[in-house]
N, C-alpha and C positions, 0 to 999 in steps of 0.2 A: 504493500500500500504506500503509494508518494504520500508523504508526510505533508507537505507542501498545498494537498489539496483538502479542501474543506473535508471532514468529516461527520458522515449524519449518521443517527442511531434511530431505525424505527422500531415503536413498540406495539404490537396490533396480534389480535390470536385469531383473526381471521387470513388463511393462510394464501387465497387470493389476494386480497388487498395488502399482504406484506410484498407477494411478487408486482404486484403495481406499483405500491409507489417505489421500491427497489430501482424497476426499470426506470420508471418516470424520472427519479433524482438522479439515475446515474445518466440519463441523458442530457443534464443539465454540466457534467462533467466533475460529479463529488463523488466520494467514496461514501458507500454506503454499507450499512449493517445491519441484520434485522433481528427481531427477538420476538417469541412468542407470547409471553409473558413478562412483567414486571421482574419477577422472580430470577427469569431467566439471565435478564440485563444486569442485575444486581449481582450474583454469583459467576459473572461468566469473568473467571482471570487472565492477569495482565488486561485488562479494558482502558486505552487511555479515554478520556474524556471528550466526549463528541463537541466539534460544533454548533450542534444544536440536537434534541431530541424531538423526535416525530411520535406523537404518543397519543394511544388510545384511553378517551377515559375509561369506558368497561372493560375491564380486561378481568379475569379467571384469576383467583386469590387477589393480591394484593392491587388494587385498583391505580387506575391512573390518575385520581390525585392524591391515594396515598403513598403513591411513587415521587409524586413528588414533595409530599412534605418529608418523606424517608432522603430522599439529597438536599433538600436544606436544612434539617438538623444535622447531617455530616457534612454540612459548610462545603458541598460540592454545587456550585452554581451555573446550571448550561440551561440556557434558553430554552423554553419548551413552545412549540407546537402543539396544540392538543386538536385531534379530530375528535369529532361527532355526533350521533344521532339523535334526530329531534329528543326522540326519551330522556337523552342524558343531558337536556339542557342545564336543569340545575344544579347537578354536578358542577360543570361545567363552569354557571358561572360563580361558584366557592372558589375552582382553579382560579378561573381569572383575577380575580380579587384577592388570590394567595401570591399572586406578581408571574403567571404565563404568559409569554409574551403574544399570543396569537391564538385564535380557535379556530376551527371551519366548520361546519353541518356537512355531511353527506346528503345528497353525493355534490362532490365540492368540481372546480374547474382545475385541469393540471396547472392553468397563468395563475391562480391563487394560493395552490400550493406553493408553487416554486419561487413567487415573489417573497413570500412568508419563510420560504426557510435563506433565501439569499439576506433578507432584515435579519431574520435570524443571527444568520453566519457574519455577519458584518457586526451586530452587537456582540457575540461569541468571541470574536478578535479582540473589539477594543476593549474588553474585560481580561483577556489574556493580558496585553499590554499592559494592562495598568497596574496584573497581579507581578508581574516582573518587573516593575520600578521598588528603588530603595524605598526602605519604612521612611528616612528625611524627606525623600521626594512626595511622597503619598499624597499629603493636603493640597499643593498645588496641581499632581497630576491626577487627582480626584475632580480637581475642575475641570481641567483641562478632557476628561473621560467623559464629564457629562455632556462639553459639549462637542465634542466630538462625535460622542452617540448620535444625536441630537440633528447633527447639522452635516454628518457626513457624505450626504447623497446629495446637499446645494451645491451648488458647482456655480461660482461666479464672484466674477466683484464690481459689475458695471452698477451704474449710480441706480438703475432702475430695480437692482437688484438688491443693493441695500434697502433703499426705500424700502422695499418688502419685509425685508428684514429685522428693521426696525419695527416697522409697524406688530410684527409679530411677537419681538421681544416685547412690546410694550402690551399688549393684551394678554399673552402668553398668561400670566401669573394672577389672572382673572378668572374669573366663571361667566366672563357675558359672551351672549354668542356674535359667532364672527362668520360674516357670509364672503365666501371668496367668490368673486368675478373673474372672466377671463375668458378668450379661446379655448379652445378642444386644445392639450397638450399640453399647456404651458405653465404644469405642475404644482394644480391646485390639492391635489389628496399628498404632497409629499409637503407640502407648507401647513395643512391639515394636521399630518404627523408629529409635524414637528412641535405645531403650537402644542398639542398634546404632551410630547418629552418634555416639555420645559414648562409645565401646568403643574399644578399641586396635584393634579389627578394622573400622574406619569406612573404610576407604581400600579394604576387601576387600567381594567379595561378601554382598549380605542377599539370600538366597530363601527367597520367603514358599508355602507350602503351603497349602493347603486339604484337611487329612484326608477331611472331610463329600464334598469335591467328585469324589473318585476311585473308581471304581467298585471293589470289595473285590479284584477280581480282578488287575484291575488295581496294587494300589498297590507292592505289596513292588520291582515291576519297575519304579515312580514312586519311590519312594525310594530303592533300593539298585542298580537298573540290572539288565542280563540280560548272559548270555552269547548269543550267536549258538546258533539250536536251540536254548536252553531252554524254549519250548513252539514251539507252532503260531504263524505269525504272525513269529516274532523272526527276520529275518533278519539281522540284524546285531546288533553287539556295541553294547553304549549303557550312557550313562552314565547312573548315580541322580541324585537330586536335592543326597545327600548328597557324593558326590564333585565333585561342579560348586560345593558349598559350601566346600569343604575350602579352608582358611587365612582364611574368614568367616564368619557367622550363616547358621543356617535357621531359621524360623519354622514350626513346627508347629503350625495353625490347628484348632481344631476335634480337638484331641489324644484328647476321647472315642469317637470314629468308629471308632477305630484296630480291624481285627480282632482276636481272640486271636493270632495267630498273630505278624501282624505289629508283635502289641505285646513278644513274645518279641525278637525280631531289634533293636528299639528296644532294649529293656533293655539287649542285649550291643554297640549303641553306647555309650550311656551308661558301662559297665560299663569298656569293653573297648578304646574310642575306633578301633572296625576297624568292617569292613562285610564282606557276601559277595555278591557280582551273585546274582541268580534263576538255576541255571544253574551256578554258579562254585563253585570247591573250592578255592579260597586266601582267608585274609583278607586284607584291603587296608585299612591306615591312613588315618584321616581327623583331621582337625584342625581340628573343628567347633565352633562355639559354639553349643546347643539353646537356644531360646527357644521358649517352648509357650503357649499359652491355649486354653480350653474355654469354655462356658456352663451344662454340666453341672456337677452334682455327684457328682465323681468318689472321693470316701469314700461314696456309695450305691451308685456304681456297684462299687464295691468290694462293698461288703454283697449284692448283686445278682448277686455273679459274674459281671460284663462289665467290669473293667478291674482287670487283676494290682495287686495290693499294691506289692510290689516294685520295678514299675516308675514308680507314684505316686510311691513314698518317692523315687526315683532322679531325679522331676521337680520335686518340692516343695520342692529347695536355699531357694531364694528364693522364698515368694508373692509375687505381688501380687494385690489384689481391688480389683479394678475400680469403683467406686460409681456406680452406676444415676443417673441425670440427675436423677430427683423426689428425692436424697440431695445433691445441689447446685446448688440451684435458683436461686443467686445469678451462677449462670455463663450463664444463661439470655439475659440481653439482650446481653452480648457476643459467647454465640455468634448470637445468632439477626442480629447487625449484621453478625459476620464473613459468614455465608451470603447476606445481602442485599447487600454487597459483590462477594463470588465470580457470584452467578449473575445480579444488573444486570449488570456486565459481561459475560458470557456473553452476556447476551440485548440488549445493548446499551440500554439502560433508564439513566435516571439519577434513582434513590431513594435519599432523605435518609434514610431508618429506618420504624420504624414506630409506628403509632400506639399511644396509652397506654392505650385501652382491649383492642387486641388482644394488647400486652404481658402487661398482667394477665391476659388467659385464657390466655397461652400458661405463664404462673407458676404458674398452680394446675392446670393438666393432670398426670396422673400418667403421662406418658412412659412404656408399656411397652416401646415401640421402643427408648426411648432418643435418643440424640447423631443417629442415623439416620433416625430419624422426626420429629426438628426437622427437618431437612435438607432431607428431604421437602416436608414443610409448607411452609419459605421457599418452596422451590423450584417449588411448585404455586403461592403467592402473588405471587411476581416473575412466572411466566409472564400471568397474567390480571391486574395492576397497571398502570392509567392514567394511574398520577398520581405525584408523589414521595412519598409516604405510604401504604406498605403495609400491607395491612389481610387481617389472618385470619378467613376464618369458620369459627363456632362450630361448626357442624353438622359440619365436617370433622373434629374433637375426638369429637363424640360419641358415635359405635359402638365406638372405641377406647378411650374414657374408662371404658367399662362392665369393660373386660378390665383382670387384673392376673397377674402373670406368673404365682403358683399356680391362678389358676382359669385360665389359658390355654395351659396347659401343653402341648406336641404329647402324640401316644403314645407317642411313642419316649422321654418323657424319664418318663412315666408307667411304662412298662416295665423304669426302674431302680430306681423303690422299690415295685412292686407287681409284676414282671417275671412271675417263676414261676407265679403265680394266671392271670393272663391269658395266658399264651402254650398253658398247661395246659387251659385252659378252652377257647380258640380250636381247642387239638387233638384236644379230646373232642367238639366240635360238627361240625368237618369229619373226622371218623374216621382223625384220625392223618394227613391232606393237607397239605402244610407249605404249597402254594403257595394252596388254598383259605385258609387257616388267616392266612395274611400279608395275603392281599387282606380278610380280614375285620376284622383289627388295624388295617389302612388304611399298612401298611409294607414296603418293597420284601424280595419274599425272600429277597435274599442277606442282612439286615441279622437276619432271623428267624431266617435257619439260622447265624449266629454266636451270636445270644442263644442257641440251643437247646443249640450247642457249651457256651458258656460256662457255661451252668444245667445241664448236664448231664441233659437230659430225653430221654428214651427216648419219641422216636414209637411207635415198635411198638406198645408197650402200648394205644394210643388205637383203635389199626385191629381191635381185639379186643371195643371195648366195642359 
């Protein structure tokens, strides 16, 4: 085993899902180890100390959070991972709030595994580091650790990017919620995080949401949790996303997505700091910290009737606005060194940087993607790289170069400042069809029949003309 490469330890006694994620992480290029049991891991000799640990809360005898209270009474500290199934949610979150660094629900996505244990492995380091500094050294490289932790994955020093910076340091040590603004990419869940690490709630659970990613039907029972019987389907009682948060951060990703309905229920978090399951008839306390970002413009969406006022004002405590990458274009060669760093190693490759002519086309590209679509770029560049000197081609710039974020606009973000005209027009042509009517917008129906909600448009009327 190269010493040199991260080390991960999975603990799971379902013996397919150890060879999954086995394979899954070794294709990320870590050394991996698996164990059937708590018990197993625990008596298995010579074990140096992983990276980071991949851990089942149910597991056969000694459970996965009594594994993990079992390594911090022996003062052995590696980042955990914990999976699992809605059942074990309140297990779960005891882990969390015993200082886990991360959970997932099955069945989870491989991008969320793998980003969870690369945080992982990068907190696992700079904990190594810090245990190898002298006892004198300690107090100042205990700071120097936290912010490190902290801030390791910001990459920049352009003026647009302190500003951000600042502004985070100075809410960070708050509980009032902070709505990040910004383009698609330009690393509003990694400024999220961070306001997180450096909050008095760093030692508690950060769960990160995806509004966008939840089917509409689905979300109120994703946030707020069900009762047993409150529709078809629930047979058991589960927790939201918000209660599995409680005494730490959630991240409300994509905060524009949010139905009408279930942006009412937000509001009377915010308002109210309670919740009510899908289903349930008492409120229940939560002691949440909201962090939010969008990519929309949610003052149009306002003007548009699809996102309440009130519950805006209620997320707008603190902006921040995010600045688009062609807005700090001087952060440009450090990050693009960090990413040829990250993904040679990955791909086991050893590049010094990259060339000065492919620098200067990557300087004057007008990054619609953003921080995400460098990323890319490197990352298609390290794979097909010969040599130690990477080199970008042009032509991979060029269909992108011609877009910019208002002539590329989807429909759906088209539908907050011209909504009414077009959903009206779409229902005069399929004669009042919502689901003809959707497929000709090019947008899923459930997302149509909340614009209708919120505009207040009477189909009928259409099936007339």
């Amino acid at each position: 085993m190269n010493e040199d490469i991260p080390f991960v330890c999975v603990v799971d006694d379902d013996p397919s899902m150890r060879d999954s994620l086995r394979n899954l992480i070794r294709s990320a290029g870590l050394n991996v180890r698996t164990f059937a049991s708590a018990h197993e891991f625990l008596r298995t000799p010579r074990l140096d100390a992983p990276s980071c640990l991949v851990l089942d809360v149910q597991l056969p005898g000694l459970s996965g959070l009594e594994l993990q209270q079992e390594l911090a009474h022996i003062d052995v500290h590696i980042p955990i991972i914990f999976i699992t199934g809605h059942g074990d949610i309140p297990m779960t979150v005891r882990a969390m709030k015993a200082g886990a660094s991360e959970f997932l629900t099955k069945p989870f996505r491989d991008e969320d595994l793998l980003n969870a244990v690369e945080q992982a492995v990068n907190l696992g380091r700079q904990i190594e580091q810090f245990k190898t500094k002298s006892t004198e050294a300690k107090p100042y490289c205990q700071d120097k650790l936290r912010s490190a932790i902290r801030f390791s994955e910001i990459v920049g020093q352009s003026t647009a990017l302190r500003r951000v910076l600042k502004e985070m340091e100075t809410v960070a040590l708050t509980d009032s919620t902070v709505l990040l603004t910004g383009e698609t990419g330009t690393g509003k869940e990694l400024i999220a995080r961070a306001i997180h690490k450096r909050s008095r709630r760093s030692s508690r659970v950060f769960i990160s949401v995806n509004c966008a990613a939840i089917p509409q039907s689905l979300i109120a029972s994703e946030l707020f949790g069900h009762e047993r019987g409150a529709f078809t389907g629930a047979l058991q009682r589960r927790l939201g996303r918000f209660e599995l948060a409680d005494s730490g951060t959630i991240f409300l990703d994509e905060i524009g997505e949010l139905p009408p309905e279930t942006q009412i229920a937000l509001l009377r978090v915010l308002q109210e700091r309670e919740i009510e399951r899908v289903g349930g008839s008492r409120p229940i306390a939560v002691d949440v910290r909201i962090l939010a970002a969008t990519n929309r413009d949610l003052q149009a969406a306002m003007a548009a009737g699809a996102f309440r006022s009130d519950l805006f004002y209620r997320l707008n405590v603190f902006p921040i606005a995010m600045p688009p990458l062609r807005e700090r274009r001087e952060d440009i060669p450090p990050l693009v060194e960090s990413f040829i760093e990250h993904f040679a190693r990955k791909a086991g490759k050893k590049i010094r940087g990259v060339n000065s002519k492919s620098l200067e086309l990557l300087q004057s590209y007008q990054w619609p993607g953003n921080i995400r679509e460098l990323q890319n770029i490197v990352e298609r560049a390290v794979i097909i790289c010969e040599t130690e000197t990477l080199e970008v081609e042009e032509n991979w710039l060029v269909r992108e170069s011609a877009k910019t974020p208002s002539s590329d606009r989807p429909l759906s973000e088209k539908l907050l400042t011209q909504g009414k005209e077009l959903i009206e027009a779409a229902l005069a042509e399929t004669k009042g069809r919502v689901s003809r009517a959707a497929a000709t917008l090019g947008i899923p129906r459930s997302t149509l029949d909340s614009k209708i909600r919120s505009l207040k448009i009477d189909t009928q009327r259409f099936r007339t003309l």
